[in-house]
C-alpha positions, 0 to 999 in steps of 0.5 A: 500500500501506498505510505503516507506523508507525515505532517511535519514539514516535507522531507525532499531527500532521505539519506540512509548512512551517516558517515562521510559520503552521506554528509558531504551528499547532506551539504551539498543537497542542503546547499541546493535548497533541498530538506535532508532526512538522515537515518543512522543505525549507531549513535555516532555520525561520521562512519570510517572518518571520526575521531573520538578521545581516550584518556587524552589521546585523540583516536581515529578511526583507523590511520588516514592521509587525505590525497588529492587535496591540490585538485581532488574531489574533497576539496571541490565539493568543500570550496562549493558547498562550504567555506573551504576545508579545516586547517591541514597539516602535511602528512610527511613521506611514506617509507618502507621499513626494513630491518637495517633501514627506513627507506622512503617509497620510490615514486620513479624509476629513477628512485626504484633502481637506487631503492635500498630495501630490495636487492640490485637484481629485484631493482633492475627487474622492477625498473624493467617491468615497470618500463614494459607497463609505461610501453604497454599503455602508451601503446594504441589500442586494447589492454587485458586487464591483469592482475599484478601476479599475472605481470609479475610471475614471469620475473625472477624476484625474490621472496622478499620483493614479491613479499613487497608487492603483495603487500603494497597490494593488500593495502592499495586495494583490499586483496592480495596481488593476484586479485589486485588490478595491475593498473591499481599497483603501478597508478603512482608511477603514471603508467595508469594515466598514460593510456589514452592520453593525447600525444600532447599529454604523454611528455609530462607523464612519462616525466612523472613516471620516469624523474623523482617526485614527492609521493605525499605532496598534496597528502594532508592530515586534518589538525586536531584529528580526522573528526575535523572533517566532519565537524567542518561539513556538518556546521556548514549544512544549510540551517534548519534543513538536515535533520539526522536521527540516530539509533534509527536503522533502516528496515525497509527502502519501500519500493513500488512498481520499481520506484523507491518512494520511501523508508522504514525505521522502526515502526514509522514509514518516510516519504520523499522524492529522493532516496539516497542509500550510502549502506554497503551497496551488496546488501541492498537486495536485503532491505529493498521490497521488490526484487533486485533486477537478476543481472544488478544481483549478480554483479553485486556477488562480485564485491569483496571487502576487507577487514583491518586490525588497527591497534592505537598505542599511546606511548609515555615517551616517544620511539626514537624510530618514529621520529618522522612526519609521515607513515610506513609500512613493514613487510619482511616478516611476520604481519604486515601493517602500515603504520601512522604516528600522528601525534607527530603530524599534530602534536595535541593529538597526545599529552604532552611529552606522549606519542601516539602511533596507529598500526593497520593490519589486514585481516585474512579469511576473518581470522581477527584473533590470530591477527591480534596476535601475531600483530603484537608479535610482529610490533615487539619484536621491530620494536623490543622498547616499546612494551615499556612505553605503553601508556594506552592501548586501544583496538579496533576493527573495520572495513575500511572500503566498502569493495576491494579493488579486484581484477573482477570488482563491481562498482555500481556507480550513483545509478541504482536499479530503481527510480528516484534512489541513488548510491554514494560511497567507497562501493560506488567508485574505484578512484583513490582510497578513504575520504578521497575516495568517498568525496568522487562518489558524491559528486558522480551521484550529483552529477547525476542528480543535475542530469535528471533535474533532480537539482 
């Protein structure tokens, strides 16, 4: 049956979610004049991109650097629809760390043949296997996509540089590198962007790919912690029109004759012209009345997600091995992780004279305890110190994407399956990681809102 409006005033826009692509989605469509209902089933907003505090320490949900702040997807939607983004500091350099060193991640050829942390041997066979990836993509014509096991397997590495990769490819995309798109893997030396590029184009690219650059320019973490971010864009809703209701899970997104016209939560019913749903796109055959088209269910079976382990020490005196400004990821033994001591981005993020330090482990097939603690194992035994430092321990477990980046993922885009309800998050859109990520999905689903006059 049909569900009737509620006497308070009209609802133009139901957002279910209220993590980030769900409140820049809120800011922009406030901004455009529309009145946003926002339903959230915990008692917090801001999803994968809050910060909270413990004993004085100001925790993240799980380590970040913002990319993409020069030009990229964050940025124009805050300049647009608010006053511009909070104040930022530089997220430093990303290094790799081994036993003897710590050495900062090569962004060119040039810097991966003089690249400590592997031997001369991996050195010239990643040199070459990078040039035959730049040549492959200038190259007219149509690329197979490839995993980066499948580009690498005919090389002779050693344990210890494909121990790298795979790595490097667990935490660009979610998934181990015979899952990981090639394209994925070698994007941060230009070779992503060359194919398809005009001649006029190609010089500066290859330029990229070929002379050393900054990795982490434009890279920034917010001062005061991640929750900045959102504290930034909820105080620039347009006023009186978001309204978010927490503790409020949604039930039932109420289709009728393959036209979403409503929600449920609880024992009520809300309706609006436009529903936005930036829940985890795969679950949505379980909360939508009528069937999902056969073809949209079946790629939906093809997102994957991945689970991390992030464990926060808070330290009484800070490790002499991280007195940098930036991350670092370790892969030679025992659980990989990346690692981001941001009280030295920001020092109020600690008490004074403390040090907080974020490690991300990836979880394997769920195995969240067996992570917890060959994680410990694997922190202890880098940094025998560090026991007798702990000032506060605090863990957590997340998805970080809402879809890994594989060689056969789906990414829905804004467009869904019925009239009138639209997607948004880090399951819509490949591009980027985090925040990034999650802010170009917004603006493909306003994009798309524009096109049919929706705004």
């Amino acid at each position: 049956m049909p569900i009737k409006q509620p006497k308070a005033d009209k609802t133009d826009v139901i957002i279910i979610g209220a993590g980030i692509s769900a409140l820049l989605s809120a800011l922009a469509l406030s901004k455009e004049g529309k009145k946003v209902l926002i339903f959230e089933k915990s008692d917090t907003i801001g999803g994968n991109a809050r910060s909270y505090n413990i004993d004085g320490y100001t925790i993240d949900t799980g380590p970040h650097a913002i990319t993409g702040l020069r030009k990229g997807p964050l940025k124009r939607l805050m300049n647009i629809y608010a006053n511009g983004l909070p104040k930022m500091v530089s997220h430093g350099n990303y290094y790799f760390r081994t036993k003897k060193d710590l050495c900062p991640v090569p962004a060119s050829l040039k810097d991966w043949f003089s690249f400590n942390a592997i031997s001369k041997k991996d050195r010239l066979i990643f040199t070459i296997l990078i040039l035959h990836e730049i040549t492959k993509n200038i190259t007219p014509g149509k690329n197979t996509e490839k995993s980066v096991y499948d580009i690498i397997k005919n090389y002779s590495l050693s344990k210890n540089a494909i121990s790298l990769i795979d790595t490097l490819c667990y935490f660009l995309s979610g998934t181990s590198m015979k899952k990981t798109p090639s394209a994925r893997m070698f994007a941060g030396f230009g070779v992503e962007g060359i194919h398809g590029l005009s001649l006029k184009d190609c010089p500066q690219t290859l330029k990229r790919a070929l002379i050393s650059h900054n990795t982490s320019k434009g890279q920034k973490y917010p001062k005061g912690g991640l929750g900045n971010i959102i504290s930034t864009v909820t105080e620039s809703f347009q006023k009186d029109m978001v309204t978010i209701k927490l503790n409020s899970p949604v039930k039932k997104i109420i289709i009728e004759n393959k036209k979403a016209v409503g929600i449920k939560s609880g024992k009520k019913t809300y309706k609006a012209d436009t529903i936005i749903y930036t829940g985890f796109v795969k679950d949505l055959g379980k909360i939508a009345t009528e069937k999902l088209p056969k073809d949209f269910e079946k790629k939906l079976r093809k997102i994957k997600q991945a689970k991390s382990y992030t464990l926060w020490l808070g330290l009484k005196k800070p490790l002499k091995d991280m007195n940098y400004k930036g991350s670092e990821i370790w892969f030679e033994s025992g659980e990989p992780f990346w690692a981001m001591p941001t009280s030295n981005l920001d020092p109020t993020l600690a008490p004074k004279g403390k040090q907080l330090i974020a490690f991300s482990f990836i979880v394997k097939n769920n195995r969240i305890e067996k992570t917890k603690k060959s994680a410990w194992s694997t922190i202890t035994k880098i940094f025998p110190d560090i026991e007798n430092r702990i000032d506060l321990k605090h863990e957590q477990i997340t998805i970080p994407e809402k879809a890994a980046i594989t060689t056969d993922s789906f990414f829905s885009g804004p467009q869904a399956p019925f009239k009138n309800l639209y997607f948004a998050g880090t399951d819509t859109d490949p591009r980027s990681m985090g925040i990034t990520r999650a802010a170009h999905s917004v603006e493909e689903m306003l994009k798309l809102l524009k096109i049919e006059k929706v705004i």
